[in-house]
C-alpha positions as CSV (number, residue, x, y, z in Angstrom):
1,X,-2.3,-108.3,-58.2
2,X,1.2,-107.1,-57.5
3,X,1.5,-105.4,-53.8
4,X,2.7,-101.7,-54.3
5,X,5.8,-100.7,-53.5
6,X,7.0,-97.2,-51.3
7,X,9.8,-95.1,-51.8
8,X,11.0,-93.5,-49.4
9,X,13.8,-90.1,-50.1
10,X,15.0,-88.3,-47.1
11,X,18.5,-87.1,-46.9
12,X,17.8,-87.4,-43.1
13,X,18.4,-90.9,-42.2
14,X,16.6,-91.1,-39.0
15,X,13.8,-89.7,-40.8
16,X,13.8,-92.1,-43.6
17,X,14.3,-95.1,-41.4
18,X,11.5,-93.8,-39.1
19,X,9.2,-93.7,-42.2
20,X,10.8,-97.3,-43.3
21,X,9.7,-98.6,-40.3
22,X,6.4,-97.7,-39.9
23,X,5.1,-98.7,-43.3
24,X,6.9,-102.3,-43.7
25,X,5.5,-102.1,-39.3
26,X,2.3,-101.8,-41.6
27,X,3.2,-104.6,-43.8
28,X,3.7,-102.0,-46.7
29,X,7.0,-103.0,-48.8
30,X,9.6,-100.2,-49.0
31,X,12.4,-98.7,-49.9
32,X,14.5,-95.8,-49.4
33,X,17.0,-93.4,-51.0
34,X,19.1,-90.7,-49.3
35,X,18.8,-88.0,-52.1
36,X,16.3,-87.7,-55.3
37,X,19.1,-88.1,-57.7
38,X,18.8,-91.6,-59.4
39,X,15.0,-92.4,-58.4
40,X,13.6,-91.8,-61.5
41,X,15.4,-95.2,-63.1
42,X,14.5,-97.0,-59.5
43,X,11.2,-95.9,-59.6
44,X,10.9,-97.4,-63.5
45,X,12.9,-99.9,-63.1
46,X,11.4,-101.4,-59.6
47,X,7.9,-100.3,-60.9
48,X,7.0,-98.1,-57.9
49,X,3.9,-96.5,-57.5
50,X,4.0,-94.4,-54.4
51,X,7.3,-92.1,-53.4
52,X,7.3,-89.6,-50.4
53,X,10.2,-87.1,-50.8
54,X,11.5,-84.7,-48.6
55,X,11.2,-81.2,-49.9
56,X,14.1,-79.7,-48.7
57,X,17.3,-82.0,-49.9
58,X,20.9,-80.9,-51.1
59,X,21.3,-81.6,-54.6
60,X,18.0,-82.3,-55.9
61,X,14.7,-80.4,-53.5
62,X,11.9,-83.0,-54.0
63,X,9.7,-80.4,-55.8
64,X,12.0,-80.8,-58.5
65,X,11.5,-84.9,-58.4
66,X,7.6,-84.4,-58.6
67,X,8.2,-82.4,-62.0
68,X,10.9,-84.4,-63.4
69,X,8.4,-87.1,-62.0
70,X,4.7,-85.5,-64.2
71,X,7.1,-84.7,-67.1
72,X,8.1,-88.1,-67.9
73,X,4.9,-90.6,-69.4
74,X,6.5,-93.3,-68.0
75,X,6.5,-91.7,-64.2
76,X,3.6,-89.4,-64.7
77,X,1.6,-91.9,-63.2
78,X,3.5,-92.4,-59.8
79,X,1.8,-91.0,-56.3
80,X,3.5,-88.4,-55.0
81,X,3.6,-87.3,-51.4
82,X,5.7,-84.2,-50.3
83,X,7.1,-84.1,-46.6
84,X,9.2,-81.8,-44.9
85,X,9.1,-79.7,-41.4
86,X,7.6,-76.6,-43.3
87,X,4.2,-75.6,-41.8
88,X,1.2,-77.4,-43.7
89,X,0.3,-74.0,-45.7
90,X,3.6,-73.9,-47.3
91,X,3.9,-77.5,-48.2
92,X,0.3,-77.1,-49.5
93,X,1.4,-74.5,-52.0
94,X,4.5,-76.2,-53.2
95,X,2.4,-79.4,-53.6
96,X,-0.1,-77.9,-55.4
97,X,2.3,-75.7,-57.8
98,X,4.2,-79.3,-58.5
99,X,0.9,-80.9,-58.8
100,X,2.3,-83.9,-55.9
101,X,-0.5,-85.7,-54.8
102,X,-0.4,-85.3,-50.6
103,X,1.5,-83.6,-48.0
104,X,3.0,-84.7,-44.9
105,X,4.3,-83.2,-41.9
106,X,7.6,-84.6,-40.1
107,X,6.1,-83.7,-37.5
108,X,3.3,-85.8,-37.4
109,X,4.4,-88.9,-39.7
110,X,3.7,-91.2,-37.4
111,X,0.0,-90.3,-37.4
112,X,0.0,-89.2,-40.8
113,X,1.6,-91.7,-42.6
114,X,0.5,-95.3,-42.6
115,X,-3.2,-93.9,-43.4
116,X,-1.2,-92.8,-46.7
């Protein structure tokens, strides 16, 4: 049974190394991308099952991954979780309108997250 893989995307890289650290601290493998653009073919080519996204990147707001993400049949599959400093109603909303499978706050990943 292969051990699933995280993707991290943060355009913050404090952020991303934070959540880096905590999973692989959790012996959960990882790895990370600064924007969403190009995680689609890493995500099908590395066969990744998980992905937390920021929502609020330049270039590419992870909303848009997650529908890029259900639209493809060869992505649709992939657990999504949503994070972002937006107060948990909001990311709610957005998560459920994109149909994302979890939400995180920045503020309380390092609760939040390894429980993921």
């Amino acid at each position: 049974m292969e051990t699933a893989q995280v993707l991290i995307i943060d355009d913050s890289e404090l952020a991303c190394e934070l959540m880096v650290g905590l999973l692989e601290d959790a012996g959960i493998a990882c790895r990370s991308l600064p924007s969403a653009i190009g995680a689609t073919q890493l995500i099908t080519q590395a066969k990744l099952s998980v992905v937390v996204t920021d929502v609020n990147m330049p270039n590419m707001p992870g909303y848009n991954l997650v529908t890029m993400l259900r639209s493809n049949p060869r992505t649709g599959h992939v657990k999504v979780a949503l994070i972002s400093e937006l107060d948990r109603e909001t990311l709610l909303d957005i998560a459920r309108r994109v149909e994302a499978d979890g939400v995180l706050e920045k503020s309380r990943m390092d609760h939040d997250l390894v429980p993921l």
